[in-house]
RODO-2510 file (C-alpha; in nm, 4 decimals, decimal comma):
residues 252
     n   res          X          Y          Z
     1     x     2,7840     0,5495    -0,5832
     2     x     2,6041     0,8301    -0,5658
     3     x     2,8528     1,1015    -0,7248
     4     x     2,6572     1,4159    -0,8637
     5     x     2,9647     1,5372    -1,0495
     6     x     2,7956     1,7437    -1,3421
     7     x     2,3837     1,7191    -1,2167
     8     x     2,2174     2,0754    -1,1607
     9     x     2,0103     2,0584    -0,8460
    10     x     1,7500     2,3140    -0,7961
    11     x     1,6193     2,3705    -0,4443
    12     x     1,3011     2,5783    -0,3219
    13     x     1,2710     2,7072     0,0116
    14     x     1,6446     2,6650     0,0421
    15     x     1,7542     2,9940     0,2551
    16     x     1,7178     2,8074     0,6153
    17     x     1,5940     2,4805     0,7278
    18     x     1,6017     2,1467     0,5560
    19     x     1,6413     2,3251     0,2260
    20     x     1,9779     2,5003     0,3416
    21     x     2,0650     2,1561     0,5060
    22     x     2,0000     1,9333     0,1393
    23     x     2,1697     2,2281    -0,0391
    24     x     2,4760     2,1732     0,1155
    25     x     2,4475     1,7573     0,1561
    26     x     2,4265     1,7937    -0,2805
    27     x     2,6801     2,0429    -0,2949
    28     x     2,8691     1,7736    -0,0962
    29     x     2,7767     1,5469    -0,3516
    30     x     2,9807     1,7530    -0,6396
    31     x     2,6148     1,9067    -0,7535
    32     x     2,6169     2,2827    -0,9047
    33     x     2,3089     2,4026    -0,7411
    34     x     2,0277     2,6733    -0,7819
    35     x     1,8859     2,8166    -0,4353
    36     x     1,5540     3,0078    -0,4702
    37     x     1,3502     3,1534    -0,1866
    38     x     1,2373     3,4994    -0,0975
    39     x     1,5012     3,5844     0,1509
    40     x     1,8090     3,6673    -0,1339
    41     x     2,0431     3,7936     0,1197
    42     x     2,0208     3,4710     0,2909
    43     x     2,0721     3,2949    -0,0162
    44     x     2,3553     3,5006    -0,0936
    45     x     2,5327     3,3821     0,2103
    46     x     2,4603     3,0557     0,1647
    47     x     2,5478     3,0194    -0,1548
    48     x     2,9316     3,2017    -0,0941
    49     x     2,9619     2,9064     0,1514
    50     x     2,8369     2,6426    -0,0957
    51     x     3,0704     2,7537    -0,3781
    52     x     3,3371     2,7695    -0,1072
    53     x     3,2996     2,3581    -0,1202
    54     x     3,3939     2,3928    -0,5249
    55     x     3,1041     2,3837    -0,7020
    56     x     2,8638     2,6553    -0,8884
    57     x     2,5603     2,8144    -0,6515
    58     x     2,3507     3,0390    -0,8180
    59     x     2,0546     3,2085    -0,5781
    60     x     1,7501     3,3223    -0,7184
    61     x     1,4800     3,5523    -0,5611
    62     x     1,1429     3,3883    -0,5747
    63     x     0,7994     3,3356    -0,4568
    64     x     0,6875     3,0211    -0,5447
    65     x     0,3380     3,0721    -0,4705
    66     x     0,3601     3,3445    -0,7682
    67     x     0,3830     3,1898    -1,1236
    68     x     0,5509     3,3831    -1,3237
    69     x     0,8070     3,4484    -1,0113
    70     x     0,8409     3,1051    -1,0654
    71     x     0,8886     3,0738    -1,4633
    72     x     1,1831     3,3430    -1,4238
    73     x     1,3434     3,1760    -1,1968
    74     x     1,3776     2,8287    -1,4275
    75     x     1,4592     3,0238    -1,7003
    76     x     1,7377     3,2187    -1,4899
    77     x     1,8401     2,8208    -1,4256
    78     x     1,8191     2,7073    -1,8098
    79     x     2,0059     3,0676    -1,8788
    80     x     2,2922     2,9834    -1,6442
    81     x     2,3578     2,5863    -1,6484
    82     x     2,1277     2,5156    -1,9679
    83     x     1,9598     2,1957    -1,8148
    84     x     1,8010     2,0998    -1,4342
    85     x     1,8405     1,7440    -1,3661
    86     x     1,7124     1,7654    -1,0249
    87     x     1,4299     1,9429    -0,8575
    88     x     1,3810     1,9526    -0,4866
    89     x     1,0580     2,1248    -0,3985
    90     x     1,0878     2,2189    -0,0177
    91     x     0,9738     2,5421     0,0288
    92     x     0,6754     2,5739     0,2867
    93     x     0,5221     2,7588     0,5408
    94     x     0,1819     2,6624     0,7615
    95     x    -0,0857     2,8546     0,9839
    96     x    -0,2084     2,6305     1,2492
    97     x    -0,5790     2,6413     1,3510
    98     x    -0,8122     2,3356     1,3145
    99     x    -1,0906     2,2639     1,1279
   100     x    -1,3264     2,4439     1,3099
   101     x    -1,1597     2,7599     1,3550
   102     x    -0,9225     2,8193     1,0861
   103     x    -1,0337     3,1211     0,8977
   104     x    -1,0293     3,1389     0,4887
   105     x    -0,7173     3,3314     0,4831
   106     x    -0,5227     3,0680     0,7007
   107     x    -0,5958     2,8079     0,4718
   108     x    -0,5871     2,9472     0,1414
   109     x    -0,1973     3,1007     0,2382
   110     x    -0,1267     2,7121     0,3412
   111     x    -0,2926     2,5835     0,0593
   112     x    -0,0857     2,8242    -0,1801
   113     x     0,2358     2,7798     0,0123
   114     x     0,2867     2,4045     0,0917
   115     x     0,0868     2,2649    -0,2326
   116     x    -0,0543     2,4952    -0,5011
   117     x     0,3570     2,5607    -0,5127
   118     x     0,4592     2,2190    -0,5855
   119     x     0,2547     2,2417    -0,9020
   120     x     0,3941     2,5828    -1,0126
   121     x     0,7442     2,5134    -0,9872
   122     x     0,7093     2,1400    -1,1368
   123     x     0,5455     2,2846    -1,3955
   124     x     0,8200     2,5135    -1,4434
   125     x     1,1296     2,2910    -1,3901
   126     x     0,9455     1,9522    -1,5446
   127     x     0,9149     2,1358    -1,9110
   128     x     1,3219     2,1696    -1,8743
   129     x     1,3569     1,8306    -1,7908
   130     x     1,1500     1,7122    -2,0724
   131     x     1,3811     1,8641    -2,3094
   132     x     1,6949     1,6586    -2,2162
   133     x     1,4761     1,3534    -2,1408
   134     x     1,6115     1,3587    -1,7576
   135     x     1,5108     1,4617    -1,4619
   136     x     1,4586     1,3493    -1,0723
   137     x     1,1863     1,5754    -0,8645
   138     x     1,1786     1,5063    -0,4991
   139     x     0,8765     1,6722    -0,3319
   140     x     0,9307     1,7333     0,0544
   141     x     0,5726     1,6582     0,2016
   142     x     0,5835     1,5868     0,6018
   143     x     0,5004     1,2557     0,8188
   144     x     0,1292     1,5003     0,8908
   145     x     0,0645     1,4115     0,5320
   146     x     0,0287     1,0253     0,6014
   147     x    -0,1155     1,1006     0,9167
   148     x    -0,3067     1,2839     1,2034
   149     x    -0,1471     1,4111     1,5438
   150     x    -0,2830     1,5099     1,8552
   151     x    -0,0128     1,7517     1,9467
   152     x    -0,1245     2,0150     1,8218
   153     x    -0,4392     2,1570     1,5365
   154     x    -0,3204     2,2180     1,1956
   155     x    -0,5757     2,0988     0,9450
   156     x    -0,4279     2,3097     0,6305
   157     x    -0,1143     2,1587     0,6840
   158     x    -0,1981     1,7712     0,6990
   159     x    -0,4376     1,8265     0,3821
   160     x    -0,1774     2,0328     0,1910
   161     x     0,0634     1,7814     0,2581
   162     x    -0,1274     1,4589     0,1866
   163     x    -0,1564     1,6561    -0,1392
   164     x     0,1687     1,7051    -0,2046
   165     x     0,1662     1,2983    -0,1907
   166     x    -0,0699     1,1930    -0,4846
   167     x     0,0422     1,4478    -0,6465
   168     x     0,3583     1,2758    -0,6633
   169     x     0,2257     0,9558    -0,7346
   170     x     0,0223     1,0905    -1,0267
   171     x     0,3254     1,2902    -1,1415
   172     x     0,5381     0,9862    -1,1491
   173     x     0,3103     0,8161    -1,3647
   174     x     0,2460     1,0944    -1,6082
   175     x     0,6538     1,1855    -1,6399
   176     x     0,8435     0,8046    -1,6796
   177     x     0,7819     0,8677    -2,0187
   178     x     1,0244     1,1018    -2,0350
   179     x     1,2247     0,8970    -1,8195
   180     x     1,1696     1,1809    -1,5175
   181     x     1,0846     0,9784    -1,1738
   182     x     0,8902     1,1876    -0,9048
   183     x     0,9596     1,0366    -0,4999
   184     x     0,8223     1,2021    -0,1956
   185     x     1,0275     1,2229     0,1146
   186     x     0,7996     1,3032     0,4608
   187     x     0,9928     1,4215     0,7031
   188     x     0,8878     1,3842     1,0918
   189     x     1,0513     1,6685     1,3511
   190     x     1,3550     1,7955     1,2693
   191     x     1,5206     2,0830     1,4179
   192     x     1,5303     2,4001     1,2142
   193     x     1,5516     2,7706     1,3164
   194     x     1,1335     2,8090     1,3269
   195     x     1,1089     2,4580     1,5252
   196     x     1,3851     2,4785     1,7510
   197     x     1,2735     2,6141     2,0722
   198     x     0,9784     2,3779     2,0908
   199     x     1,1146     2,1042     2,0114
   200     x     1,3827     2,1464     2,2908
   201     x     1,1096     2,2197     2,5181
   202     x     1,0635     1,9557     2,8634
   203     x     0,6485     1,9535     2,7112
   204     x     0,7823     1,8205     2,3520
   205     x     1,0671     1,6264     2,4627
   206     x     0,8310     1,3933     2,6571
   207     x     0,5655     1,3562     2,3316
   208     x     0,8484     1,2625     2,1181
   209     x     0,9529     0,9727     2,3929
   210     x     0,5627     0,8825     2,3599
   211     x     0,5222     0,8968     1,9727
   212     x     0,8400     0,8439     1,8197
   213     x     1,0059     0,5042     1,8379
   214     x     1,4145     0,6435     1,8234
   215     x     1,2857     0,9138     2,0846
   216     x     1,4195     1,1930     1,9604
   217     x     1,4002     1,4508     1,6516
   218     x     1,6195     1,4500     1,3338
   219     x     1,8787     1,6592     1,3745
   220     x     2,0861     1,8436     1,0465
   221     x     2,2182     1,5864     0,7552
   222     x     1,9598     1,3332     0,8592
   223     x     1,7269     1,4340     0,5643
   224     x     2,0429     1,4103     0,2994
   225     x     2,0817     1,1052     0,2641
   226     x     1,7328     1,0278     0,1413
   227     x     1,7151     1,2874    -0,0747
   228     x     2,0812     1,2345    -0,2238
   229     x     1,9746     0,8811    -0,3238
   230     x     1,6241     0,9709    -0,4977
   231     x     1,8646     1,2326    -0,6963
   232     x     2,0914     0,9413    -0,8073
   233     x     2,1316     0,7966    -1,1050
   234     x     2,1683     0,4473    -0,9238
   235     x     1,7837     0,5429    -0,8274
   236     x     1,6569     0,5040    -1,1714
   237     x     1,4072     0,2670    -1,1477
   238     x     1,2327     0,4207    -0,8119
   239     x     0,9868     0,6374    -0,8882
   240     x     0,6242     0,7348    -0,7242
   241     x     0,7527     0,6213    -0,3888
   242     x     0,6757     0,8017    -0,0514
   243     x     0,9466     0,7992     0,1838
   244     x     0,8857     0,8986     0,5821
   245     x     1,2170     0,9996     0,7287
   246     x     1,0599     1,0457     1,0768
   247     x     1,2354     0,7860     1,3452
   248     x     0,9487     0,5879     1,2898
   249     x     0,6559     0,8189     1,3875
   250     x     0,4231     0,6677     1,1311
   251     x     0,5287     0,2522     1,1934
   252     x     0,3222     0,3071     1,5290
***
């Protein structure tokens, strides 16, 4: 089960983080992938050690909150491997302030980052997918999209990512016609290179005993498996689901 011998995965916000980390759970998978983010050198790197695993990595330089950065890039995708059967959108960034202090320029770079995005590049990607009647797009929203939190202010981000949610409930319904399913995963804390020295801080450590059932934060690979099934063929029938990967953060 599972095998994505032959599937072109496409990944946003893949040069660090979760997207890095699903880039190379696919890859694992047998997946030829496309990496895009604005970092290329980083993608470069990454992708030498993803083709060192024996499949094709091609990294593309682009700013998804740009639109026609981001209608180059699929066509650089289409140009290369001549389909996309899977999109990943996880590229995202956040300025935290709360609702009563967040200036216009904090939210509208949130706004355009974690959600307007999501809609460029599914525009993009979805019109390949419609041509080969295929396609699985998993949207990476966060556990702050289902809910609040009192750990810290960050009103952009829990409204941009409650977005990202019905949007892919609405894009689910609009795309099974062209037998293209749309999932959500929300992730809860997980250690990347931006979130790594607070979550290992004495401060955090204690909140996450409080909050988080399993007591702890996802650590690398615990994302992949989620994602790698939503990408499957064996996941046909699953579509507009949203999926908290979170060690239970949002059952409590």
């Amino acid at each position: 089960m599972f095998d994505l011998k032959g599937r072109v995965v496409v990944i946003s916000g893949a040069s660090s983080g979760l997207g890095a980390q699903m880039a190379k759970g696919f890859a694992g998978q047998g997946a030829d992938l496309v990496i895009m983010a604005r970092r290329l050198e980083k993608l470069e790197n990454l992708a030498e050690e993803i083709r060192g695993m024996g499949v094709k990595c091609l990294p593309v330089k682009c700013d998804v909150t740009k639109p026609e950065m981001v209608n180059e890039a699929a066509a650089k995708a289409e140009a290369e491997f001549g389909k996309v059967d899977v999109l990943v959108n996880c590229a995202g960034a956040a300025e935290n302030a709360g609702v009563l202090d967040m200036t216009d320029e904090q939210w509208q770079f949130t706004i355009d980052t974690d959600m307007n995005s999501v809609f460029y590049v599914t525009r993009a990607f979805g019109n390949i997918m419609k041509k080969n009647q295929y396609g699985r797009i998993i949207n990476i929203s966060s556990m702050y999209g289902l809910v609040g939190n009192t750990a810290m202010d960050t009103i952009a981000y829990h409204t941009s990512k409650g977005g990202v949610i019905n949007f892919t409930r609405a894009a689910a319904a609009e795309l099974a016609k062209y037998h293209i399913t749309c999932n959500a995963i929300c992730p809860g804390y997980f250690e990347t290179e931006l979130t790594a020295d607070t979550l290992k801080t004495e401060e955090f450590q204690a909140y996450m005993k409080m909050t988080v059932p399993l007591g702890r934060y996802g650590v690398s690979g615990e994302l992949n498996a989620g994602a790698i099934f939503l990408a499957s063929d064996e996941a046909s029938y699953v579509t507009g689901v949203v999926l908290p990967i979170d060690g239970g953060y949002t059952c409590v």
